[in-house]
C-alpha positions in Angstrom: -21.8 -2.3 -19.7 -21.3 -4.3 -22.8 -17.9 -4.7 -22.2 -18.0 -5.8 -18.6 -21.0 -8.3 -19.8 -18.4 -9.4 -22.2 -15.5 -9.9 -20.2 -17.5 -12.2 -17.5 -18.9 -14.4 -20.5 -15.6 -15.0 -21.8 -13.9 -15.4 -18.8 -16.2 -17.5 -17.7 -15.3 -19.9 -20.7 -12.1 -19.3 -21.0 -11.6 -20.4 -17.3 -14.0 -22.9 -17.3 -13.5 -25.1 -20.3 -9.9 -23.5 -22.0 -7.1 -26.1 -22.8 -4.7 -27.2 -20.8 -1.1 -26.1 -21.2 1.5 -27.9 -23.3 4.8 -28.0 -22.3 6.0 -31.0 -24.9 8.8 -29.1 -27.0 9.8 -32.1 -28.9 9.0 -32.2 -32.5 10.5 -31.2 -35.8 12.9 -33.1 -37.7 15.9 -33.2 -35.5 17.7 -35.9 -34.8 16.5 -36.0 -31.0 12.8 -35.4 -32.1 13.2 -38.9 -34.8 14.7 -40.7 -31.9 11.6 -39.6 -29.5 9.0 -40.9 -32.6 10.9 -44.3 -33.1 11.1 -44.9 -29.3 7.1 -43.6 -28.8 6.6 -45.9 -31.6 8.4 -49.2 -30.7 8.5 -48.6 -26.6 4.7 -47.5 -25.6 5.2 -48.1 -21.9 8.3 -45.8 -22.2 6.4 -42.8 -23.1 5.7 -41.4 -19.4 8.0 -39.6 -17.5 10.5 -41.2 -15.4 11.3 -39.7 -11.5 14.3 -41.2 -9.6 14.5 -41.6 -5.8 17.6 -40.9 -4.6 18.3 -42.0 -1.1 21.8 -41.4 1.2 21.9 -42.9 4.4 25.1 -42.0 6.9 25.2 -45.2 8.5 24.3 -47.4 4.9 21.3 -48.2 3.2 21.7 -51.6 5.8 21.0 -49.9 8.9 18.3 -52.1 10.1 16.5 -48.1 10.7 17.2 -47.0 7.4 16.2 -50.3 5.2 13.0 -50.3 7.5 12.3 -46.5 5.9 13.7 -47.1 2.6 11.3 -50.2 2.0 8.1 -48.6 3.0 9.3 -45.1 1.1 9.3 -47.4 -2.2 6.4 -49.4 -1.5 4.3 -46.2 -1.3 5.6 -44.8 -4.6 5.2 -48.6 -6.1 1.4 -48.4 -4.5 0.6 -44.6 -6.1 -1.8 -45.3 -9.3 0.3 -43.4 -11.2 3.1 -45.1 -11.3 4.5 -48.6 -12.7 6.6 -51.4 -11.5 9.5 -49.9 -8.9 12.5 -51.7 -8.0 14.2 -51.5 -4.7 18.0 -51.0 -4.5 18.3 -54.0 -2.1 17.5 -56.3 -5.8 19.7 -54.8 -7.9 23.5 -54.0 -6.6 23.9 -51.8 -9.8 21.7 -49.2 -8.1 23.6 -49.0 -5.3 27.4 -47.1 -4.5 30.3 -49.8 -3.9 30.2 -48.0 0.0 26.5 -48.4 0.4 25.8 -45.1 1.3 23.7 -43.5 -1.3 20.9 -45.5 -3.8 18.7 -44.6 -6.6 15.7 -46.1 -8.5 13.6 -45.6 -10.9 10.0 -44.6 -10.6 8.3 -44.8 -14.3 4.7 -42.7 -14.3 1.9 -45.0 -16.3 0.9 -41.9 -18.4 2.3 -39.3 -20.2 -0.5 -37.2 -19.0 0.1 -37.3 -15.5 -0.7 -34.3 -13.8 1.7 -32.5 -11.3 -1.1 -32.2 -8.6 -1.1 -36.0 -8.9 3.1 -36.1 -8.6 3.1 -33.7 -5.4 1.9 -36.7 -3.2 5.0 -38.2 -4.1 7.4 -35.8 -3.6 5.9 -35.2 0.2 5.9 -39.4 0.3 9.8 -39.0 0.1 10.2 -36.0 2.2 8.4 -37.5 5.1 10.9 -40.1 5.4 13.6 -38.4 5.8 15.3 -37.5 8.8 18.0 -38.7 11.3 20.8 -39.3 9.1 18.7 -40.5 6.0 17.7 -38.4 3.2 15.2 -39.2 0.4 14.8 -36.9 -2.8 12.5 -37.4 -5.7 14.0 -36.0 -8.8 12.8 -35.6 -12.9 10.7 -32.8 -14.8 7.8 -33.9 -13.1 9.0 -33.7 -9.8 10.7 -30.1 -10.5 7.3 -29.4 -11.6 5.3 -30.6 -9.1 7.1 -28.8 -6.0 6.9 -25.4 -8.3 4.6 -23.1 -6.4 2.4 -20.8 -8.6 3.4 -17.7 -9.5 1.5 -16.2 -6.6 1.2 -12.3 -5.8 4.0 -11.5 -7.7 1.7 -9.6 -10.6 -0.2 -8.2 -8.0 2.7 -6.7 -6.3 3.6 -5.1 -9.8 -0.1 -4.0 -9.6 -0.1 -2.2 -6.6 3.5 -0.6 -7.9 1.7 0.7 -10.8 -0.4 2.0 -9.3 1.4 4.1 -6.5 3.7 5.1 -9.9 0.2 6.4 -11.6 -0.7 8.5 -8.1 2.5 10.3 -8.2 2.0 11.0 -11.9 -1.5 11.7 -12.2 -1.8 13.0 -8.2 -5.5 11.9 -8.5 -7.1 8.3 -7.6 -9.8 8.9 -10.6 -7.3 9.7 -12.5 -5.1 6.5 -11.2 -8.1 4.3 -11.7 -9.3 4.4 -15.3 -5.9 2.9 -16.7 -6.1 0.1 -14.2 -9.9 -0.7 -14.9 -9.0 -0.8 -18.2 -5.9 -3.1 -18.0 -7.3 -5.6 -15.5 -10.9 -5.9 -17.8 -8.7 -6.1 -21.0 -6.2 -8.9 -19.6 -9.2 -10.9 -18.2 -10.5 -10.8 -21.7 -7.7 -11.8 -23.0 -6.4 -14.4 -21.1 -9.5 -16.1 -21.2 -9.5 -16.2 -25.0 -5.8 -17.9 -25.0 -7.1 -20.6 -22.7 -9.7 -21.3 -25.2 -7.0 -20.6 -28.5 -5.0 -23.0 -26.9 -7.5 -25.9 -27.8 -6.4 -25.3 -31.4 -3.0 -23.8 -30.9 -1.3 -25.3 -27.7 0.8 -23.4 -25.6 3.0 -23.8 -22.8 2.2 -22.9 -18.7 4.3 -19.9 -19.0 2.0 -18.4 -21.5 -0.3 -16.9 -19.2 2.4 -15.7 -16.8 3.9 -14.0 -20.1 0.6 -12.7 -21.1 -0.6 -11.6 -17.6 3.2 -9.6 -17.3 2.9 -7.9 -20.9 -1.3 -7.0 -20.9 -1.0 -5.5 -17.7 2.3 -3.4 -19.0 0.8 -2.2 -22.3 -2.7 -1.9 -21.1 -2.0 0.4 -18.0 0.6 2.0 -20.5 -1.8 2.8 -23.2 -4.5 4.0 -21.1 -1.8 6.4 -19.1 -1.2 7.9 -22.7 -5.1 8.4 -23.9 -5.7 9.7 -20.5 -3.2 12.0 -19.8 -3.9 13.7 -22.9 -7.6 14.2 -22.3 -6.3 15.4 -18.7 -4.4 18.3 -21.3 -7.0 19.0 -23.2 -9.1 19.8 -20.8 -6.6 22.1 -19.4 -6.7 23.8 -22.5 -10.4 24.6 -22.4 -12.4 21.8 -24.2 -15.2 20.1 -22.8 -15.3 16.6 -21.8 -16.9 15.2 -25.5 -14.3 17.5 -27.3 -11.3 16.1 -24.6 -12.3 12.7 -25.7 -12.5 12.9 -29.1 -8.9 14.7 -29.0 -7.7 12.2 -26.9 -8.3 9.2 -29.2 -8.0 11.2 -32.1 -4.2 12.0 -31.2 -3.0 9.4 -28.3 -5.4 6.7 -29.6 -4.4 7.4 -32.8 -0.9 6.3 -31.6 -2.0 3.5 -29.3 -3.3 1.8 -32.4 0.4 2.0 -34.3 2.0 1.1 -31.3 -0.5 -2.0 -30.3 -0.3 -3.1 -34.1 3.4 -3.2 -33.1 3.7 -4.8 -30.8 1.4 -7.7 -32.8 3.0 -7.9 -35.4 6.4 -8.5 -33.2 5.0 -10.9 -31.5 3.9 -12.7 -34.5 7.5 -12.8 -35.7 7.6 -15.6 -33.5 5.8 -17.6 -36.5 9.1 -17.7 -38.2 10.8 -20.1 -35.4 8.5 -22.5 -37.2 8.2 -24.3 -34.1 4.6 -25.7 -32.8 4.6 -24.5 -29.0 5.9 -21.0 -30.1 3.8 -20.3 -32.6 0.4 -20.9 -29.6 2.9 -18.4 -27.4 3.0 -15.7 -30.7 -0.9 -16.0 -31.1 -2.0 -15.8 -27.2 0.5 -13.2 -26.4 -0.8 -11.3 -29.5 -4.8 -12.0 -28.5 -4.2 -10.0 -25.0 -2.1 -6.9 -26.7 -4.8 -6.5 -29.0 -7.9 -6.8 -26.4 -5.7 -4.0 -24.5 -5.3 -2.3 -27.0 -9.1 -2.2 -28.2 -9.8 -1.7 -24.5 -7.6 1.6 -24.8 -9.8 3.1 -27.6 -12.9 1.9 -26.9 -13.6 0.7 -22.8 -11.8 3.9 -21.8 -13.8 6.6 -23.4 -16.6 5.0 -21.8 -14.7 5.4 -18.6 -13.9 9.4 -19.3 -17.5 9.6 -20.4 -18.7 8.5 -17.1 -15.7 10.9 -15.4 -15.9 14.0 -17.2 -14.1 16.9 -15.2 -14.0 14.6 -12.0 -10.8 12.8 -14.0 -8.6 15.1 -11.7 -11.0 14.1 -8.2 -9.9 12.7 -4.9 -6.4 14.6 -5.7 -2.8 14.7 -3.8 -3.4 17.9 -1.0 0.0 18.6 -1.9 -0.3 19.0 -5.9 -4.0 20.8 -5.7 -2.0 23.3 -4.0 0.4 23.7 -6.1 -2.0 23.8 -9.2 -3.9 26.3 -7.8 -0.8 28.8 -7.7 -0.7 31.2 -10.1 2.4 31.1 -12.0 3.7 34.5 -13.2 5.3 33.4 -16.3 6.4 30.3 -18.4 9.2 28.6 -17.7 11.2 26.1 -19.4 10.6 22.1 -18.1 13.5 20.3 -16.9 13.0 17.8 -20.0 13.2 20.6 -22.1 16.3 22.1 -20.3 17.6 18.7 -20.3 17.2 18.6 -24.2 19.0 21.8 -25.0 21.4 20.2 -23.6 22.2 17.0 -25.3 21.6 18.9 -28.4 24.5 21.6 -27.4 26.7 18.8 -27.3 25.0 16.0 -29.9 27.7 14.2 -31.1 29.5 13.4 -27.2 26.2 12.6 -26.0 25.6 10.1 -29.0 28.7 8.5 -29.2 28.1 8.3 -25.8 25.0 6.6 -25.1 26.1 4.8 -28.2 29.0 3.7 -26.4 27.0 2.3 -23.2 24.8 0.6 -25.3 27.9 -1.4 -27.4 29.2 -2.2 -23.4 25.9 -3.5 -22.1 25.4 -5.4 -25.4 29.3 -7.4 -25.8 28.2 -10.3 -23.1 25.7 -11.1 -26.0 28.4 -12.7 -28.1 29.0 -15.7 -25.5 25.4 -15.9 -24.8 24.8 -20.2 -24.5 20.8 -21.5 -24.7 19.6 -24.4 -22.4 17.1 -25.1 -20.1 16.7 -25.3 -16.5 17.3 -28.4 -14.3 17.2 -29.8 -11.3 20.5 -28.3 -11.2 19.3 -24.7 -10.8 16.6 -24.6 -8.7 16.5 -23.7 -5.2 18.9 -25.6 -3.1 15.4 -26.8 -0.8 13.6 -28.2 -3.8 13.6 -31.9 -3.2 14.8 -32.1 -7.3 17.7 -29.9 -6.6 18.5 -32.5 -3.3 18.4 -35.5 -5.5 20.4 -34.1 -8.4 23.1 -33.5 -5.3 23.1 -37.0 -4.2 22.9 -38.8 -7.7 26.0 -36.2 -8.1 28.0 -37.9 -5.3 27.2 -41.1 -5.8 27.2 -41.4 -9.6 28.5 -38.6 -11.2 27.0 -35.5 -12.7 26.1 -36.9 -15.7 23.1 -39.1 -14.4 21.0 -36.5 -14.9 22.2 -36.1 -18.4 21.5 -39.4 -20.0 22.1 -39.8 -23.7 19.3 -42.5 -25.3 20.6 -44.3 -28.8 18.1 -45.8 -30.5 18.1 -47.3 -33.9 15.2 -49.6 -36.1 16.0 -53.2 -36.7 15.0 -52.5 -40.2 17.7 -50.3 -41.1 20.3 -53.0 -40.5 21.0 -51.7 -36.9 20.2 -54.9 -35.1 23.2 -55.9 -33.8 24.3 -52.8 -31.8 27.4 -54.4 -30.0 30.2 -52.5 -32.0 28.1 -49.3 -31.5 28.0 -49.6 -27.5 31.8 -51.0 -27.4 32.6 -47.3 -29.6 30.3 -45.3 -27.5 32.0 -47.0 -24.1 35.3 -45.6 -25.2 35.0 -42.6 -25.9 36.4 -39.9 -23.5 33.4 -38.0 -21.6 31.3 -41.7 -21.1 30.7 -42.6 -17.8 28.9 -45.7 -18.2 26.4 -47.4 -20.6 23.7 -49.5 -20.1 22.9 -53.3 -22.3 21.4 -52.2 -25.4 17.2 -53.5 -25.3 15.1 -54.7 -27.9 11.0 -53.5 -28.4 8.8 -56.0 -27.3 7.9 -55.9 -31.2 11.5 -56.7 -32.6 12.0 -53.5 -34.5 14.0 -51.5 -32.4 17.1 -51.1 -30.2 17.7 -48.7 -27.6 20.4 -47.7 -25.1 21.5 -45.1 -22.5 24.7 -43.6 -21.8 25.7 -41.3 -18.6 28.7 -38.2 -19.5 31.2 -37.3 -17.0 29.5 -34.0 -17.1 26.4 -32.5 -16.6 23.2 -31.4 -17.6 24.2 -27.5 -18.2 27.7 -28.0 -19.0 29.2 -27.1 -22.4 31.1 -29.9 -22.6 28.0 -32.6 -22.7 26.8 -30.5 -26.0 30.3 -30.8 -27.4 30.2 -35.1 -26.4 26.8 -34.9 -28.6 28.0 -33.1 -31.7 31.4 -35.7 -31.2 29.4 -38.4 -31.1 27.2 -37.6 -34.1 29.7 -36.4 -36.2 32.6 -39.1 -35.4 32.1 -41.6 -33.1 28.8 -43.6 -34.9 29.7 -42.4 -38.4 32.7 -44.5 -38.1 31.2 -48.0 -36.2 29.9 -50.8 -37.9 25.6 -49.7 -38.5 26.4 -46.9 -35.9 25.3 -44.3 -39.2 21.9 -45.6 -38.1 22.0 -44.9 -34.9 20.0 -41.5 -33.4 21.5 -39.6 -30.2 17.8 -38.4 -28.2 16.8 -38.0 -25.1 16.0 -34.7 -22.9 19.5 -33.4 -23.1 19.7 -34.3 -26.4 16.7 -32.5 -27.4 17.8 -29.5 -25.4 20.8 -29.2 -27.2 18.5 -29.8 -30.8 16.2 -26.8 -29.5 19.0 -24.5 -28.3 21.0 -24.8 -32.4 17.8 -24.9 -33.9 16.3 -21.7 -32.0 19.9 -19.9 -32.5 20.0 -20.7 -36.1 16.3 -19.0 -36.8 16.5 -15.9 -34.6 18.4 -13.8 -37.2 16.0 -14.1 -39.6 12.5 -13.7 -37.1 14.7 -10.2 -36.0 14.7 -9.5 -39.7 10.9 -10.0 -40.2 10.2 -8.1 -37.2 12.4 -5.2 -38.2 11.4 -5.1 -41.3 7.9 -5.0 -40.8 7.9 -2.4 -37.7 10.1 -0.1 -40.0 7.4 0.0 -42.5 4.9 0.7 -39.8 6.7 3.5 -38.9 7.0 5.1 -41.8 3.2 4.6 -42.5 2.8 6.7 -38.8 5.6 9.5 -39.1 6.1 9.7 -43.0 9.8 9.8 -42.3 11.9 6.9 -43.8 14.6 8.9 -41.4 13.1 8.1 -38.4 11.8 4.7 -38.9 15.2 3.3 -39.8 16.8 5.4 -36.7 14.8 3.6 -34.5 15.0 0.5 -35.7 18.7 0.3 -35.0 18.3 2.3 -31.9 15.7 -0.3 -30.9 18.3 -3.1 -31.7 21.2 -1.6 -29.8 18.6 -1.0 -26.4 17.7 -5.2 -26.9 21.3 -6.2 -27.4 22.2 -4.6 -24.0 19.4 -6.5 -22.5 20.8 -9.6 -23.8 23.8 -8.6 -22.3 22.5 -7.8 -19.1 20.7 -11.3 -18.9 23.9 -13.2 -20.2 26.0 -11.6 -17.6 23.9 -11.9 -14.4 22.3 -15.7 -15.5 25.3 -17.3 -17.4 28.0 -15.4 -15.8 26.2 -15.3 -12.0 26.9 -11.6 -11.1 24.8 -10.9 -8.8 22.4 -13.7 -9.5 21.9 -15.5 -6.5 20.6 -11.6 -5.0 18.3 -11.5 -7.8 15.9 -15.3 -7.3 19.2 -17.1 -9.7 20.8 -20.0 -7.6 23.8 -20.6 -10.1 24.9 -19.9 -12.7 23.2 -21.4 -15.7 22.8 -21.2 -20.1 19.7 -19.1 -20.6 16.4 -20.4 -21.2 16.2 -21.1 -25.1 12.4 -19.7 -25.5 13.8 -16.4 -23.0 15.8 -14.7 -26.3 13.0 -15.7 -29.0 10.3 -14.0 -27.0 12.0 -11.2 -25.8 13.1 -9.7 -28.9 9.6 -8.9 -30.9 8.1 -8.4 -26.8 10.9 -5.6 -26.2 11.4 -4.4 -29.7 7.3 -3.4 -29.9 7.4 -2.1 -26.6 10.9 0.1 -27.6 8.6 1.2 -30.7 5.8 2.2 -28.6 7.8 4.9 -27.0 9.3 5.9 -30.0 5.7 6.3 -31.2 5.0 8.1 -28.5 7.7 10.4 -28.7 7.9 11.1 -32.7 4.5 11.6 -32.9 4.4 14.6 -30.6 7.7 15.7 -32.3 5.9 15.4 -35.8 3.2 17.5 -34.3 5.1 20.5 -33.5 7.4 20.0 -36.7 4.5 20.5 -38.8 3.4 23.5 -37.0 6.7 25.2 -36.4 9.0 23.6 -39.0 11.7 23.9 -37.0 13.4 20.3 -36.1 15.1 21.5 -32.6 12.7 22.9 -31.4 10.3 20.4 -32.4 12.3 17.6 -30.5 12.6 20.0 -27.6 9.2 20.4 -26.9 7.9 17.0 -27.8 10.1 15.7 -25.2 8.9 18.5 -22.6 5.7 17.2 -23.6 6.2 12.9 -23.2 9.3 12.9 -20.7 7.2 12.6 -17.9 4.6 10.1 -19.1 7.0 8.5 -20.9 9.1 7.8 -17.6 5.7 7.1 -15.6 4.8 4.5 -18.2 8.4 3.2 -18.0 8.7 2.9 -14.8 5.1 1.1 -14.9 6.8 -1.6 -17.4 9.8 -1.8 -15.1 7.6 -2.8 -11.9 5.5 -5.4 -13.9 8.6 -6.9 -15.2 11.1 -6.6 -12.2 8.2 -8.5 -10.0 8.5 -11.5 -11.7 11.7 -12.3 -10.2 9.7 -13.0 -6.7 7.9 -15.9 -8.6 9.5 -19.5 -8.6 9.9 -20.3 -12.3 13.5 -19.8 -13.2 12.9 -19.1 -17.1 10.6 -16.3 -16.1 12.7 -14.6 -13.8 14.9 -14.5 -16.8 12.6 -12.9 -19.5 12.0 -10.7 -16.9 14.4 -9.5 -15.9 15.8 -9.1 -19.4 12.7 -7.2 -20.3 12.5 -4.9 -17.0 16.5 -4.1 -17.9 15.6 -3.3 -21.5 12.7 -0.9 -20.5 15.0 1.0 -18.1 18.0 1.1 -20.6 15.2 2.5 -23.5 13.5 5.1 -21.5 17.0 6.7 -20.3 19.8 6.3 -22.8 17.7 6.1 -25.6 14.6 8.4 -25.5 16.3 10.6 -23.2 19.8 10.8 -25.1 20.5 9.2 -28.3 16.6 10.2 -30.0 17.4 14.0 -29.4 21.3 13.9 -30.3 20.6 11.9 -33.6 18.0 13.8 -34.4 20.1 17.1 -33.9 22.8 15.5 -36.0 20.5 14.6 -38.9 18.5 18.2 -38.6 15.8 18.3 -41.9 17.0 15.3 -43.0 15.1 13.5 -40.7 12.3 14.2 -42.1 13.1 12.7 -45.5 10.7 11.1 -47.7 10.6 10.6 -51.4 8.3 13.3 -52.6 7.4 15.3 -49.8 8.1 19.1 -49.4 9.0 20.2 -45.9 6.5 22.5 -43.9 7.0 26.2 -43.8 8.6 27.3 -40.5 6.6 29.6 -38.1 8.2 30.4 -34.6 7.5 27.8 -31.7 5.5 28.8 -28.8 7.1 28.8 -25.7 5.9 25.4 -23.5 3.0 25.2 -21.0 4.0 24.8 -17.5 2.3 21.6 -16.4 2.3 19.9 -19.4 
């Protein structure tokens, strides 16, 4: 009871009065973010964001029809009190093509606060008038934002998959129940309490989509574990108090290493040192650790209240088989399956091994961006306007580069600096530099030849920056920002920090590890086994979002760089997650080492014991994940997608292969620790049937 009371207090403040998400990336001491500052600083009325209405007529922007629409469509957007000062096409002969058939202007928002609810009007202001041979789009971040539908059912869809996956695993709906309880209470908690971190730490909207995906994975997960071995216990005679304390005292007991995990990967995302990832590190880590309190402390209440009726309201098919007598043990297919890879250990290593290596290569081309208007679904007003800007001015409008330099620094006269940036190859146009209404600063744009996502516009950047101003009269003064600028900044920036968060993370895990199993063996086995299962998932990503197979089958509309946040959190997400299995799995192993002494057998029958919970809770993470890709938000189909194929790849070549043919291959030493004597070997009882 004092959980549930809890839950509906904090939810209720959490939800009520948390923060609002952040999704300003800029900061930091790149050269985009100074350029942001200095134009934030010396061009106020700049600082909202800027849409642009593109317009193509068939018959010309003249047709007596067509101006008649055009003119009301931009007095409407000019009218909207979000919005400044809009010029129509018909004043200014720059915004319109030399055949008059397609137009553009642009619509600056008064406040940098504007809210997308207020920008949808907008977008349906534009899409109302068109029609017959006239089409109107309304592109910019805001827009794309603005005509993003929630994330709707798609976390209840992976609901309901998990729990059809518990049925068939538990074949009871008591049984089915308690994990869910527990994972919907805990993710309520928890989300409500990153609402109301995010006052102090801001975060970005896809926090709680992120949150929601990985509480609901780990919290059903953990649960599934505490439960099933109370379900044993039972089995094995004890009472309900006695079940629950062995439960917790063993499976909780390893819920508590795996949830610390899995924080302290997440909390490698510290090391980016960057402001809106270090909010995602700390509300990510808030809901893993409320389900994994939940695990240890809600859901004994839970088996309290069941008792024996945990196995209730059963499968008519599985109570009959359970109440068959069977004559004598027999040896589970995991355990079959076992003997086997460790007949053969060294194939079935180099093996997987090899797999692993194959999935992983597409990793080494891997490019970081983010999503335009470019990608998005080809009905999206955005992805319309980005088509006919495209036509009509090239693809590099949407790419606009913005100089900007302080008079102060001797950069007044930028003449020379345009004139340079002009010629060089890659320019499609540049605008009259401006100065602030203050005197103190310059700015001007420049349009590529190529666009947004192309390799080529980061390669103009760096050639810019590194030749082009160096060498013009006070153009060593001048800063290259603006969005595509500061995507490119974000993208070296994030690449150039990763190795050394997957360093922290590893490092720290490892030790974790060895503090659980009390083998340095094993710790540093799966650490590299954990690193080969998250390079294929890169590779996976890389090859179906940046090289388009099969994308467009899987929510991805074309091919595109991936997401630069999408590699930072999956890493510590999918390398905690990797060591909760391996938790799982070791410590049963390490349970019937110390008992038997003997390491095959040992890993024989720990994986009888966790194959098929481990695959249930698997296949758990697998639905969560996979379900994002019915959602709308490009960036979190990626992630998961990345995480669902990571999951998949861990609980089959790696638990299931590599773990039991390493492990053969190392034999005792596996169990290596400075100081420790090993355990004196008894023979191993055979395996329960049912367990």
């Amino acid at each position: 009871m004092a959980w549930v009371i809890g839950v509906v207090a904090v939810a209720f403040a959490g939800f009520g009065y948390g923060a609002a998400p952040d999704n300003d990336f800029s900061g930091g001491n790149s050269q985009s973010a100074r350029a942001q500052e200095l134009m934030e600083r010396h061009f106020p009325q700049e600082q909202g964001d800027r849409l642009t209405l593109a317009i193509r007529a068939d018959k010309g922007i003249d047709d007596p029809a067509a101006k008649q629409r055009i003119e009301k469509a931009v007095a409407d957007l000019a009218a909207s009190p979000v919005t400044g000062p809009v010029t129509s096409p018909y004043q200014d002969t720059t915004l319109v093509t030399k055949d008059r058939r397609i137009a553009r202007t642009t619509i600056p928002l008064s406040d940098k606060e504007v809210k997308k609810s207020e920008v949808k009007p907008l977008v349906d202001t534009v899409k109302d008038a068109s029609g017959s041979g006239l089409t109107l789009a309304l592109g910019g971040y805001m827009a794309e934002r603005a005509e993003t539908p929630p994330q709707g059912s798609a976390e209840s869809v992976g609901l309901l998959a998990a729990a059809v996956i518990l049925f068939i695993a538990f074949g009871s709906l008591v049984a089915m129940g308690l994990p869910i309880a527990t994972a919907l209470l805990a993710i309520a908690a928890g989300l409500a309490l990153t609402k109301l971190v995010g006052h102090v730490l801001p975060a970005p909207d896809f926090t709680l989509v992120f949150g929601a995906m990985i509480g609901l994975g780990v919290g059903i997960d953990y649960a599934l574990f505490i439960v099933t071995r109370y379900r044993d216990a039972l089995r094995d005679g004890d009472d309900p108090e006695n079940a629950t304390v062995t439960a917790i005292a063993t499976a909780g007991r390893a819920v508590l290493f795996a949830g610390t995990t899995v924080v302290i990967a997440l909390l490698g995302l510290l090391v980016m040192g960057q402001r809106l990832m270090t909010g995602v590190a700390v509300a990510t880590s808030i809901t893993v650790l409320i389900t994994m309190i939940a695990a240890v402390t809600l859901l004994p209440a839970f088996l309290g209240f069941t008792g024996r009726r945990i196995d209730s309201l059963r499968l008519p098919r599985r109570a009959s088989r359970r109440s068959r007598t069977v004559a004598a043990p027999r040896r589970t297919p995991a355990e079959r399956w076992a003997g086997l890879v460790q007949r053969r250990p060294l194939v079935a290593a180099l093996t997987a091994g090899g797999i692993l290596l194959v999935l992983a290569a597409p990793t080494l081309s891997m490019r970081l961006g983010q999503p335009d208007a470019s990608v998005q679904p080809r009905d999206r007003s955005s992805h319309i306007s980005y088509e006919i800007l495209s036509e009509g001015f090239g693809p590099g409008y949407g790419a606009p580069l913005v100089f900007a330099a302080g008079i102060d620094s001797g950069a007044a006269d930028l003449g020379p600096v345009v004139e340079a940036v002009r010629s060089t190859e890659g320019i499609a146009s540049v605008t009259p530099p401006r100065t602030s209404a203050d005197g103190r600063a310059v700015t001007f744009a420049a349009f590529p030849t190529t666009g947004y996502q192309d390799e080529a516009t980061a390669d103009l950047v760096h050639e810019l920056r590194d030749d082009v101003l160096p060498r013009t009269d006070g153009g060593a003064n001048v800063l290259v920002g603006g969005p595509n600028a500061g995507t490119i900044d974000a993208a070296e920036e994030s690449a150039s920090r990763l190795p050394l968060m997957i360093a922290v993370v590893i490092a720290m895990a490892v030790v974790l590890m060895i503090a659980l199993v009390r083998s340095v063996t094993i710790a540093l086995q799966a650490a590299v086994m954990n690193v080969l299962s998250i390079g294929a998932a890169y590779g996976v990503v890389v090859a179906v979002v940046q090289w388009g197979w099969f994308g467009p089958a899987l929510g991805f509309p074309a091919a595109m760089p991936v997401t630069t946040w999408v590699p930072m959190m999956m890493f510590p997400v999918l390398f905690g997650l990797s060591m909760d299995y391996q938790v799982f799995l070791i410590s049963r192993v390490r349970e019937e080492y110390e008992r038997t002494g003997d390491t095959r057998a040992a890993v024989a029958q720990g994986l009888a014991r966790t194959a098929k919970v481990i695959t249930a809770a698997a296949a758990i993470m697998i639905a969560v994940f996979t379900t994002s890709l019915l959602g709308p938000d490009i960036a979190v189909k990626q992630g998961g997608l990345g995480m669902a194929a990571a999951v998949l790849i861990d609980a089959t070549l790696v638990r299931m292969i590599f773990v039991p043919a390493v492990m053969e291959l190392c034999g005792k030493a596996n169990w290596w620790m400075p100081g420790r004597r090993a355990p004196k070997q008894v023979p191993a009882p055979p395996v329960k049937v049912g367990v």
